[in-house]
C-alpha positions as CSV (number, residue, x, y, z in Angstrom):
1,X,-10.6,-45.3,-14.8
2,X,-12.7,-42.1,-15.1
3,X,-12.5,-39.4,-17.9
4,X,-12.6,-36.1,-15.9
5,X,-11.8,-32.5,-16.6
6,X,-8.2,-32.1,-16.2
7,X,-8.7,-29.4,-14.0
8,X,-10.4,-31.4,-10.9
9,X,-8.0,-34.0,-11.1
10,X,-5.5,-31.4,-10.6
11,X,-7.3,-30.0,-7.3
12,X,-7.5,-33.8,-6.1
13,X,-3.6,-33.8,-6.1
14,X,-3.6,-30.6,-4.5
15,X,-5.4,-31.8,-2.0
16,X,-4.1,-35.0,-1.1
17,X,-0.7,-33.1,-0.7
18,X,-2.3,-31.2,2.1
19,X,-3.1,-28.3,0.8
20,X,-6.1,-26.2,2.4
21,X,-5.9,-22.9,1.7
22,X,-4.7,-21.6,-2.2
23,X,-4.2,-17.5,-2.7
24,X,-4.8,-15.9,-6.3
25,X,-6.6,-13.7,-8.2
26,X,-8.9,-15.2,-10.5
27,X,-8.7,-14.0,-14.7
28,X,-10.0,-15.1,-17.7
29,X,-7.2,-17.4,-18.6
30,X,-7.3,-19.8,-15.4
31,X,-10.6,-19.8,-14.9
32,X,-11.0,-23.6,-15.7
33,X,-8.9,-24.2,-12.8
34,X,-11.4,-21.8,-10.8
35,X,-13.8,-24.1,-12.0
36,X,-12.3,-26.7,-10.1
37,X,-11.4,-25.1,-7.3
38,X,-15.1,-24.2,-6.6
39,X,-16.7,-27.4,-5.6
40,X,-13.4,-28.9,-3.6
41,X,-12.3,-28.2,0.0
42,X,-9.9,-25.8,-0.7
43,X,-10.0,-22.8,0.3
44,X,-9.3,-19.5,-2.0
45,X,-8.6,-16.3,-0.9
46,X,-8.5,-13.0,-3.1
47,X,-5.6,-11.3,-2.4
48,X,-5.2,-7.6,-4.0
49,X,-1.8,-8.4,-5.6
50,X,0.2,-11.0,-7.1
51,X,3.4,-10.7,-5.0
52,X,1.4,-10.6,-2.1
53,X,-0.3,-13.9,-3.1
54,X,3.3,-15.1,-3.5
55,X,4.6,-14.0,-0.1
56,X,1.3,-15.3,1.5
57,X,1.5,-18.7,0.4
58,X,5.4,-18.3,1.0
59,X,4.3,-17.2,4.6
60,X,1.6,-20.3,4.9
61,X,4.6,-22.6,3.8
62,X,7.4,-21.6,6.3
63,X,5.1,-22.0,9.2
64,X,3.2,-25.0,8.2
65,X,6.5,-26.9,6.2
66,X,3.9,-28.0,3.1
67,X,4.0,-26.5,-0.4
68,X,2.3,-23.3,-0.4
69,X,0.2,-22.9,-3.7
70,X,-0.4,-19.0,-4.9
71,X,-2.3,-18.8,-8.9
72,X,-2.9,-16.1,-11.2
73,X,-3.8,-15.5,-14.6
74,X,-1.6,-14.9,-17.5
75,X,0.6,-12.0,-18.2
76,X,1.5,-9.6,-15.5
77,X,0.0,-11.8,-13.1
78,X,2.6,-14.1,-13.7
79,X,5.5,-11.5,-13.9
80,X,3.9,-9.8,-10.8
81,X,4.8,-13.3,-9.3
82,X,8.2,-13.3,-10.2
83,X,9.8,-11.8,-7.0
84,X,8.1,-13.8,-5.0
85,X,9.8,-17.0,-6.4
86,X,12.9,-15.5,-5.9
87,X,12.1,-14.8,-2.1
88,X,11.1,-18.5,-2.2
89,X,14.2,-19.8,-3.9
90,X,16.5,-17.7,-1.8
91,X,15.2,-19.2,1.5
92,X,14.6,-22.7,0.9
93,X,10.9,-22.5,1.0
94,X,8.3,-24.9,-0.7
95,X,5.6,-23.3,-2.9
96,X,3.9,-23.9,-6.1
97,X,3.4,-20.6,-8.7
98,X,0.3,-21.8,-11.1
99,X,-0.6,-19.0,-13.7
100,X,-3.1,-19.4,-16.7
101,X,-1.9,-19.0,-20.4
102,X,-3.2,-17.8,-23.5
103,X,-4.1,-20.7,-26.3
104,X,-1.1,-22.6,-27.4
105,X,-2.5,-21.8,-30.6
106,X,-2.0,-18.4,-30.0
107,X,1.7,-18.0,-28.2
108,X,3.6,-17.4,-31.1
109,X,1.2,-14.6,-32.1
110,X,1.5,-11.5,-29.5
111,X,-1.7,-12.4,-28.0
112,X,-3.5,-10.6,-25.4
113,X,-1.2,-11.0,-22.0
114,X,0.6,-14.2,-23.9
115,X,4.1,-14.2,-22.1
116,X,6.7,-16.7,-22.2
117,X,7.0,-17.2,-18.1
118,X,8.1,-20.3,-17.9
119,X,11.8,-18.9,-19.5
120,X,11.3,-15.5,-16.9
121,X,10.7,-17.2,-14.3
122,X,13.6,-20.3,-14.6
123,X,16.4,-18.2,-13.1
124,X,13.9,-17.9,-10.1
125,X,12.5,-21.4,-9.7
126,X,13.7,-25.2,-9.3
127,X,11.5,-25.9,-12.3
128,X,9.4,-23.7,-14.3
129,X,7.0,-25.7,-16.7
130,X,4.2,-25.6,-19.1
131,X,1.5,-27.9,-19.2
132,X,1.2,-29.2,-23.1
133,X,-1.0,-32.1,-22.4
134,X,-3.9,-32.6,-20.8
135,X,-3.2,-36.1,-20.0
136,X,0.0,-34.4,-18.4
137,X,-1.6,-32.4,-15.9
138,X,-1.6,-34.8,-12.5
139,X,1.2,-35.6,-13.1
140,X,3.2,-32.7,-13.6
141,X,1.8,-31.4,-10.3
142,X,2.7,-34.5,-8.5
143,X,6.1,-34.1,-9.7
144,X,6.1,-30.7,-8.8
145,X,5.5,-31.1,-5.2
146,X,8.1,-33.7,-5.4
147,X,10.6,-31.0,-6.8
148,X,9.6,-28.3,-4.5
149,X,9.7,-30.6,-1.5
150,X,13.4,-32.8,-2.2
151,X,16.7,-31.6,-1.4
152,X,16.7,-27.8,-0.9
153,X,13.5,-26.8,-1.2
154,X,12.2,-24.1,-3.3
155,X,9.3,-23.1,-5.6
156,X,8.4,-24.1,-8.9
157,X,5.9,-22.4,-11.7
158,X,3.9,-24.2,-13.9
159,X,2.0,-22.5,-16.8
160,X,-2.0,-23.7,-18.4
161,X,-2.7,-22.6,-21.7
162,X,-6.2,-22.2,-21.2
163,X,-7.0,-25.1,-23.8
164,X,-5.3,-27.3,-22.3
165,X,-7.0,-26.4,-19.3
166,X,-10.3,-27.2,-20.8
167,X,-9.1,-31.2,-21.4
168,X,-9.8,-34.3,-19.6
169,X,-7.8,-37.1,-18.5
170,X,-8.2,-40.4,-16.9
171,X,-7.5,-40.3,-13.3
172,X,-8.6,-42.3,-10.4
173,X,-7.4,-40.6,-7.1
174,X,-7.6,-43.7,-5.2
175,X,-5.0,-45.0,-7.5
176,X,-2.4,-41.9,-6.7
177,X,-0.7,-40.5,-4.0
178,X,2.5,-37.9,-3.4
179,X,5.5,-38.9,-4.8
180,X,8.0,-40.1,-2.4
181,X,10.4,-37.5,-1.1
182,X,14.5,-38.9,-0.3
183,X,16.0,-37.9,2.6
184,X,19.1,-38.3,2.3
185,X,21.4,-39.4,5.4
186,X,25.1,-39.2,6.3
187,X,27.8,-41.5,5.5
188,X,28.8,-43.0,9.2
189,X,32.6,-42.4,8.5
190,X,31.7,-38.6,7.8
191,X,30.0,-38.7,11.0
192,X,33.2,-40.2,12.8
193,X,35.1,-37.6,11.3
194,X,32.8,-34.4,12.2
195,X,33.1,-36.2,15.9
196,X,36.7,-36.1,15.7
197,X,37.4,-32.8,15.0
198,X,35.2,-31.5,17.5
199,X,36.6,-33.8,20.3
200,X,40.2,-32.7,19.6
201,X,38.3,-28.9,19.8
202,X,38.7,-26.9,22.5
203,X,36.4,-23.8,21.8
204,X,33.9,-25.7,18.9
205,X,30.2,-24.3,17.9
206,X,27.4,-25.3,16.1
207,X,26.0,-23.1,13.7
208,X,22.1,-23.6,13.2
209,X,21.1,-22.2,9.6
210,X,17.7,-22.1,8.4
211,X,18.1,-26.0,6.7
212,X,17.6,-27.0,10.2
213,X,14.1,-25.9,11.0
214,X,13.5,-26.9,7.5
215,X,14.2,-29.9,8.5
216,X,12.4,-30.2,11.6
217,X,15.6,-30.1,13.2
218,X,15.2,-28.5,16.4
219,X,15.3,-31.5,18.6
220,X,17.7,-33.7,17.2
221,X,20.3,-30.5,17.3
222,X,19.4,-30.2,20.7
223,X,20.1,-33.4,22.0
224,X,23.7,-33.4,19.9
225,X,24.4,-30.2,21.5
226,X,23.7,-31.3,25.4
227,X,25.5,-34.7,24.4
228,X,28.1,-32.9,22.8
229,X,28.3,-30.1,25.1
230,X,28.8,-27.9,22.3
231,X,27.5,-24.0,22.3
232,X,25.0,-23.3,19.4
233,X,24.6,-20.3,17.3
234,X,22.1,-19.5,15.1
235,X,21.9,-17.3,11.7
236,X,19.2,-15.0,11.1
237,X,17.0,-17.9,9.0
238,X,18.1,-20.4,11.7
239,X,16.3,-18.1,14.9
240,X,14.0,-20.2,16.7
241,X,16.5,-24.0,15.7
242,X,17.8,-23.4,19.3
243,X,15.7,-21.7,21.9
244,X,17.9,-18.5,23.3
245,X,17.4,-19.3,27.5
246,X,19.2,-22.6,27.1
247,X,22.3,-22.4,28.8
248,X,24.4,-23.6,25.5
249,X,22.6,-20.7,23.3
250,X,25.8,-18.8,22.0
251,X,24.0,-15.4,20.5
252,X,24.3,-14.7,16.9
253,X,27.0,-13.8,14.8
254,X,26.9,-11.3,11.5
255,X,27.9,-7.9,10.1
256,X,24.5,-6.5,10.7
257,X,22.0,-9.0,12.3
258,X,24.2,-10.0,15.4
259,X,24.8,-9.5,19.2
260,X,27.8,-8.2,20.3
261,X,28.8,-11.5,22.4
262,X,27.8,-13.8,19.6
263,X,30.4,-12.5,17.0
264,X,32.5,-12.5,20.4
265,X,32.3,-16.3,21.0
266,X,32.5,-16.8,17.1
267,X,36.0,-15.4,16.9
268,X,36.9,-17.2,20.0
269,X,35.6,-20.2,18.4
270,X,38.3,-22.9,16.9
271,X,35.8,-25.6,15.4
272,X,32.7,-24.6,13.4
273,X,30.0,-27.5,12.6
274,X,27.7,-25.6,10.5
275,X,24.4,-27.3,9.6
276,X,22.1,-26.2,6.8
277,X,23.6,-23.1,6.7
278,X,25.2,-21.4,3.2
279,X,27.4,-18.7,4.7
280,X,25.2,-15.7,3.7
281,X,27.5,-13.0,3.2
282,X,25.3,-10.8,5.8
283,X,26.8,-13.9,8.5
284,X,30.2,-13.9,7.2
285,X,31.4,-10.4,6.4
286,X,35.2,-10.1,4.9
287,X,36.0,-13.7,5.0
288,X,39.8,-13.7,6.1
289,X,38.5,-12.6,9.3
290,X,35.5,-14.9,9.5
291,X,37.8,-18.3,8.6
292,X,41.0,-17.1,10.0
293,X,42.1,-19.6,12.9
294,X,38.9,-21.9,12.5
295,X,38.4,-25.4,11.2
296,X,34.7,-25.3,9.5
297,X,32.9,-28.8,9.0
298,X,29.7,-27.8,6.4
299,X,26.6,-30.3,6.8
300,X,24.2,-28.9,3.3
301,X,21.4,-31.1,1.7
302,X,22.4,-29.4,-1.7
303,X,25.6,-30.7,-2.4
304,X,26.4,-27.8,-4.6
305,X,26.2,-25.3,-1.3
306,X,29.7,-27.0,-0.3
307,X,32.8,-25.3,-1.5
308,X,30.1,-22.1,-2.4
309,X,31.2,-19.3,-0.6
310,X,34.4,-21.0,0.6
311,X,35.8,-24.5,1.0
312,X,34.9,-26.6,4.1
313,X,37.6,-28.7,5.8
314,X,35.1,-31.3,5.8
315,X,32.0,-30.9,3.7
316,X,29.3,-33.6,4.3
317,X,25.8,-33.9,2.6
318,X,23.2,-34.9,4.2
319,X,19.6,-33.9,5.7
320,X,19.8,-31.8,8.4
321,X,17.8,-34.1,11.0
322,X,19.6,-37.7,9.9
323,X,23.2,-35.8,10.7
324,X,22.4,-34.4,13.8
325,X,20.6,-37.6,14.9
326,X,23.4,-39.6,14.1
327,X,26.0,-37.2,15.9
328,X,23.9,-37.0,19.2
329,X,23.6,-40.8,19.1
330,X,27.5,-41.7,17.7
331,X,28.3,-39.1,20.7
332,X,26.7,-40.4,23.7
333,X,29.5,-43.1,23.9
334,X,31.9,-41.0,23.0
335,X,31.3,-37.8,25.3
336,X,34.0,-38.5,28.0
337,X,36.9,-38.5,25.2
338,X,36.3,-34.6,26.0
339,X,37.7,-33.6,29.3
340,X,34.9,-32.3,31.4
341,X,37.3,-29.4,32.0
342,X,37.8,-28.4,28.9
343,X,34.1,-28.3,27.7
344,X,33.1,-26.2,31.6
345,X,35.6,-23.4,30.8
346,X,34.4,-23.3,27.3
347,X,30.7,-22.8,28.1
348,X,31.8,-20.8,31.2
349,X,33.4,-18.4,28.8
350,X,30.2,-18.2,26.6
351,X,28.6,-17.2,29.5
352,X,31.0,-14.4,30.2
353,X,30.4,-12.9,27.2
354,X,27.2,-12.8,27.4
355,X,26.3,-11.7,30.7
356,X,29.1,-8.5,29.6
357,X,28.6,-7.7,26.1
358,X,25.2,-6.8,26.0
359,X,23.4,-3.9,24.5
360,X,21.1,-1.5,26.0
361,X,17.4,-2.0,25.1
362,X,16.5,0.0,27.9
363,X,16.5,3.8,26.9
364,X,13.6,6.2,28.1
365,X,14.4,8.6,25.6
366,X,11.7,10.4,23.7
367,X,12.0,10.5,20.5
368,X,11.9,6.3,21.1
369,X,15.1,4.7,20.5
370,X,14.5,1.2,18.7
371,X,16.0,-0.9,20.7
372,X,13.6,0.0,23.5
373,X,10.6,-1.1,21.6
374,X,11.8,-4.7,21.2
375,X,12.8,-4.8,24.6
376,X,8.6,-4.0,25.3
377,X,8.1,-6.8,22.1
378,X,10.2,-9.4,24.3
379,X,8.4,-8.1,27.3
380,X,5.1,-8.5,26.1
381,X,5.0,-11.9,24.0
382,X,4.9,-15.4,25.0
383,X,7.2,-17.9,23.7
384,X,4.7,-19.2,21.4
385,X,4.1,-15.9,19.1
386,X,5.0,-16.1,15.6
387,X,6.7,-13.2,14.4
388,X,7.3,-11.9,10.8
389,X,9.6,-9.6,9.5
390,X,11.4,-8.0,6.1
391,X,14.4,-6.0,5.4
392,X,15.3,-2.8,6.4
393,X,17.4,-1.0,9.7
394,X,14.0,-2.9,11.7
395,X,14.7,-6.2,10.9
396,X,18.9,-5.6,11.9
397,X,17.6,-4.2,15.2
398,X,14.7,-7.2,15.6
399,X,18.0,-9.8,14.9
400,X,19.6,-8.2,17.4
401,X,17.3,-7.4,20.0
402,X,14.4,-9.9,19.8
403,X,14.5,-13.8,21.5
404,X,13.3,-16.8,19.9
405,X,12.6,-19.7,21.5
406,X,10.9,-22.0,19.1
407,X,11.7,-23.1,15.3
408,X,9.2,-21.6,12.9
409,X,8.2,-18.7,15.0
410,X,10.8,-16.7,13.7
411,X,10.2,-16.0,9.7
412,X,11.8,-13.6,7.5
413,X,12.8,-13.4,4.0
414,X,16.3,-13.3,4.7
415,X,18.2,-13.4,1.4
416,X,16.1,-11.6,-1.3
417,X,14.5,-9.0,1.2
418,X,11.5,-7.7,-0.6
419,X,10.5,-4.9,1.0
420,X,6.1,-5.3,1.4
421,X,6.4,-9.0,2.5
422,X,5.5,-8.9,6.2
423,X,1.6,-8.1,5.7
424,X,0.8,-10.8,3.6
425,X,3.3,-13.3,5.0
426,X,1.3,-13.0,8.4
427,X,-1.9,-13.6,6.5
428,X,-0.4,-17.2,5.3
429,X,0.6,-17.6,8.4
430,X,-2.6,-17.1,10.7
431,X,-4.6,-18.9,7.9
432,X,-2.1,-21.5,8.5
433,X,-1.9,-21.5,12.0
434,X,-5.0,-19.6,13.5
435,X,-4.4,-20.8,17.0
436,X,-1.3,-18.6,17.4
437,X,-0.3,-14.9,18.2
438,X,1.2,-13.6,15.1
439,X,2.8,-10.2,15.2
440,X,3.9,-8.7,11.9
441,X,7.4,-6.5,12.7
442,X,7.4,-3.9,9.9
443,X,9.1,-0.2,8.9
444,X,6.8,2.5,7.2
445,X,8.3,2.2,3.8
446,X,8.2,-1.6,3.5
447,X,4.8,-1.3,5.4
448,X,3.9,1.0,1.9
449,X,5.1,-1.3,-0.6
450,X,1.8,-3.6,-0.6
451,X,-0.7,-2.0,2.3
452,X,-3.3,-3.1,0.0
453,X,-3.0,-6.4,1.1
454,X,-4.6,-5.1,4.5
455,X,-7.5,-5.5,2.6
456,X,-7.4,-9.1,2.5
457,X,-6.9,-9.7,6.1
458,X,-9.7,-6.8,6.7
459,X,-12.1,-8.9,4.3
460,X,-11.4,-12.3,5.4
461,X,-11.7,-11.2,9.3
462,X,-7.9,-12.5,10.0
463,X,-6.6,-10.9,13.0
464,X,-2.9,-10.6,14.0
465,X,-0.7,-7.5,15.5
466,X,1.3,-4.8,13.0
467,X,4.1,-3.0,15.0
468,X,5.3,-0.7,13.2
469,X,8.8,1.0,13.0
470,X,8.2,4.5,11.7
471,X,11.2,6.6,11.0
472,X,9.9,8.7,8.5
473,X,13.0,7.6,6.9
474,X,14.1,5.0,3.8
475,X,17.2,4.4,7.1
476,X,19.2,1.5,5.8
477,X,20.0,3.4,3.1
478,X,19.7,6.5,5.1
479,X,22.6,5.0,6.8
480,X,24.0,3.5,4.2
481,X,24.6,6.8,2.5
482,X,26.4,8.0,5.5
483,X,30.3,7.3,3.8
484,X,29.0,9.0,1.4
485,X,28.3,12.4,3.1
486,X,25.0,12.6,2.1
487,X,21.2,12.2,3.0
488,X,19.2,12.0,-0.2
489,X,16.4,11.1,-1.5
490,X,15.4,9.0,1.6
491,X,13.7,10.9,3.7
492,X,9.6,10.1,3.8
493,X,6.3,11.4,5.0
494,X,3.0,12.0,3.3
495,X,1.3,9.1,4.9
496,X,-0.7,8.6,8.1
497,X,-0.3,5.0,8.5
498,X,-3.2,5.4,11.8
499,X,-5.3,7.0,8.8
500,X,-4.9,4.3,6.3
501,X,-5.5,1.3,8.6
502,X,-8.7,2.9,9.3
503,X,-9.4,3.4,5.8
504,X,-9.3,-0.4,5.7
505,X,-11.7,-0.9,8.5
506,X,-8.9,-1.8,10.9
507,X,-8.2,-0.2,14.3
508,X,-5.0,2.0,15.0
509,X,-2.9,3.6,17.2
510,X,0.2,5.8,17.0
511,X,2.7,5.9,20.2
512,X,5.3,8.4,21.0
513,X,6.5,7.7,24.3
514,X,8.3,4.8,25.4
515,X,6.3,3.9,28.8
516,X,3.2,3.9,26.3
517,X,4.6,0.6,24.2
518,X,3.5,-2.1,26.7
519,X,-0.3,-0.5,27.1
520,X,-0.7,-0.3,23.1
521,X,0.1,-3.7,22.4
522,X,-1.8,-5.3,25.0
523,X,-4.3,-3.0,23.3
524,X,-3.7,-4.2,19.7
525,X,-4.0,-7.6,20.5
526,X,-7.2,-7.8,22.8
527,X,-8.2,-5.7,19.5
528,X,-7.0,-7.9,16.9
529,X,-8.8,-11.2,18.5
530,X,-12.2,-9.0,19.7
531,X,-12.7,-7.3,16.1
532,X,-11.1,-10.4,14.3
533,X,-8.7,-7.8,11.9
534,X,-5.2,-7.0,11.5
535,X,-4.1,-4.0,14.2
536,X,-1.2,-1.6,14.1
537,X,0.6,-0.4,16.2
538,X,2.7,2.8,15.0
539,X,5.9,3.8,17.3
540,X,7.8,6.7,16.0
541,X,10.9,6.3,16.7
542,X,14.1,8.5,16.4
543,X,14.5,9.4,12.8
544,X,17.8,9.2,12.4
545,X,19.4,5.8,14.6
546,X,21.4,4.1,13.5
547,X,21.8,-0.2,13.6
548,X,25.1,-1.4,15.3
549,X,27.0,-3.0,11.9
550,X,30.5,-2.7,10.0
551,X,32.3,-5.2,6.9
552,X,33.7,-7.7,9.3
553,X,33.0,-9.7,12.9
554,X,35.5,-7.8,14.3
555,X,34.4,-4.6,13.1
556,X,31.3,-4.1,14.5
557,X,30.5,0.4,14.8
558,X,28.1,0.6,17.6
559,X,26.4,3.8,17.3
560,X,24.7,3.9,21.3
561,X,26.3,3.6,24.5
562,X,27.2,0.2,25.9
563,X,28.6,-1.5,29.4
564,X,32.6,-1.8,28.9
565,X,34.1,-5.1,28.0
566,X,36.1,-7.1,30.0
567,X,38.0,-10.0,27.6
568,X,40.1,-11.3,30.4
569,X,39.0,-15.5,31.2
């Protein structure tokens, strides 16, 4: 066995777990791991900030399914980090924090950018460790993969005093490998008894929540659903489990990112099967109205998300693809207990509501009206374009307006919503995936939080599409501040976002009009692939619209004018 710098054995784990791309910023306190870094085939890229080296590699993860790797030096690199774990945590998604570290000699002494991250960032992270040995270090990072990887996923921080950076180990890579993850499967009577209760149904759903694309679900829940003959909704982190043209797609129900038929079948529904989903509280609204009348059957890897938000009638745990394949194949000698009757007028009725509850996306209005620009989004994008989105009024209008047809096309920080994170999500994600159209969905504010990181996609020649959202207003909380009869303190301006791309070397263009959406993106994204940069596209829209949403399913305020509603079978 060889004697090696600690360091390079760690960047031989990192990439036999199939990493290929790292993003950090280099200091004096990891630069032994730099040292590393240098001579392997990974490849680094400089990001301007922390965070958005955090929501790149979060972005890399959710479209590749690997561990996304982000490292920084000590101090405020690694508090700068810090809401990015939380993003990760929040939303299931694998990825590795590794920040430098002043001396262990020198921790208990106030030293220069000496902070104790590992206890910041546990509340954050599955595990949050520091290295004390370096005989430790391969190890720790295998098991770290392992962590991040197994059950829910979720990211983990490990810390390198810089001297133990410096030490060697004994490692032979041919002699390691990554740690084997469990997947756990269902118990078959479980199965029998989800099967049960949704062949004594007579109006069930599936709900697909994000643990099924993170799962590599989308086919198994597919199959159960045809077999089944069972409608499927999605939640906001499940968009793209189920593609929205099939004929058993059932819309999306919520309190704010929703269509109006979705939350229309839901509280038709009688039997909920909801898989890898964790009631989000933006899904549910007041619960009384969500539960009332419903049987719910709750299918969670973690077996601490059953009985969270409220208790199941039947909880199972289990992986997200073994359950589904089990159901589709336990149900395909069990499909005619179901009278063919019953299941037609139930799907017949999904189809109702949906072909009479929809909203208008098709205003000509000037100032724009949202809705209208992802109408031109659905319009002009193939099935196969990755989008990413944030938080704000944009992404409540891009949950209810925009179709998805395949999983991991779809990404959004759903639960922590950090407001900056579409920019350098899309950067992991082209790195990632350079084949594909990715089209960043952002507002103005959010756009502000970390337009640096324009920089890196401008210096590293990565090319995707920025529509941008431009209210001139903070307008969630514009809105949200409407019980309160007041306006303040949200209204923006001071930046010329066409200005600032081209400050950054990138081209821009602003749009005013609605019949001059379709033109500017086919622009932006001959001009994204020619130029190889990141392109925006800047609609103004009407500054004060408002997003259709209330405290409960059935209390929905629409704010723009909609076809009438007929609830008669």
């Amino acid at each position: 066995m060889n004697r090696i710098p600690c360091m390079e054995a760690v960047v031989s784990v990192l990439e036999s777990e199939g990493v290929d791309t790292v993003f950090g910023i280099p200091g004096a306190a990891i630069l032994p791991l730099y040292a590393a870094l240098r001579t392997s085939s990974i490849r680094h890229v400089t990001v301007r900030h922390e965070e958005g080296g955090t929501h790149a590699a979060d972005g890399w993860a959710r479209v590749t399914g690997n561990v996304g790797v982000c490292i920084g030096t000590s101090g405020p690199a690694g508090t700068n980090m810090i809401t990015g774990l939380y993003t990760a945590l929040a939303d299931s998604i694998p990825m590795i924090c590794v920040t430098g570290q002043a001396a262990t000699a020198k921790l208990h002494q106030e030293a220069f950018q000496a902070v104790d991250i590992v206890e910041i960032a546990k509340p954050v992270t599955k595990w949050a460790v520091q290295l004390k040995e370096p005989a430790q270090a391969p190890w720790v990072f295998r098991e770290a993969f392992r962590i991040a990887r197994s059950g829910r996923p979720g990211p983990v921080l490990i810390d390198l005093p810089i001297d133990v950076q410096r030490g060697t180990c004994l490692y032979d890579p041919a002699l390691d490998a990554p740690l084997p993850v469990e997947i756990p499967g269902p118990r078959p009577q479980a199965v029998r008894r989800a099967l049960e209760l949704l062949e004594a149904a007579k109006r069930p759903l599936i709900l697909a929540g994000g643990g099924v694309i993170g799962a590599d679900a989308a086919e198994e829940l597919r199959e159960a659903a045809e077999r089944l003959r069972i409608p499927v909704q999605v939640t906001l982190m499940g968009k793209g489990a189920f593609p929205e043209d099939h004929k058993l797609f059932a819309g999306m129900a919520g309190i704010q990112t929703q269509t109006r038929w979705g939350n229309a079948v839901f509280l038709e529904s009688d039997v909920v099967l909801a898989v890898g989903a964790r009631f989000g509280d933006r899904h549910t609204g007041e619960l009384d109205v969500y539960r009332r009348g419903r049987t719910f059957i709750h299918v969670d890897i973690e077996p601490t998300q059953l009985g969270k938000v409220f208790e199941p009638d039947l909880g199972i745990v289990s992986h997200a693809r073994p359950f589904l394949a089990e159901l589709a194949k336990s149900a395909a000698g069990e499909a005619k207990a179901v009278p063919e009757r019953t299941r037609t007028k139930w799907i017949k009725r999904v189809d109702t509501l949906r072909s009479t509850m929809p909203r208008r996306d098709d205003f000509d209005d000037v100032p724009i009206k949202p809705p209208r620009v992802f109408r031109e989004i659905n319009d002009f994008y193939g099935r196969d374009t990755t989008f990413v989105t944030a938080i704000g009024l944009y992404q409540i209008w891009s949950g209810q307006f925009q179709k998805t047809y395949l999983p991991r096309r779809y990404l959004v920080c759903g639960q922590a919503g950090p407001l900056g994170w579409e920019v350098s999500a899309a950067t992991g994600v082209k790195l990632a995936c350079p084949e594909r159209q990715v089209v960043a969905v952002v507002g103005d504010y959010s756009f502000q939080f970390l337009m640096e990181e324009v920089a890196v996609a401008a210096q590293y020649r990565i090319p995707f599409v920025i529509v941008m959202i431009n209210n001139e207003y903070l307008g969630l909380i514009r809105q949200a501040e409407i019980p309160y009869g007041m306006n303040y303190a949200v209204e923006l301006g001071g930046v010329d976002h066409v200005k600032a791309m081209e400050a950054f070397g990138c081209p821009a263009r602003r749009v005013e009009a609605p019949g001059d959406i379709r033109d500017a993106l086919a622009w932006a994204t001959k001009e994204a692939e020619k130029e190889r940069l990141p392109v925006l596209v800047e609609v103004m829209v009407e500054r004060e619209a408002n997003a259709a949403m209330g405290p409960a399913l059935d209390a929905v305020k629409e704010f723009e004018t909609i076809p009438a509603v007929d609830w008669s079978d």
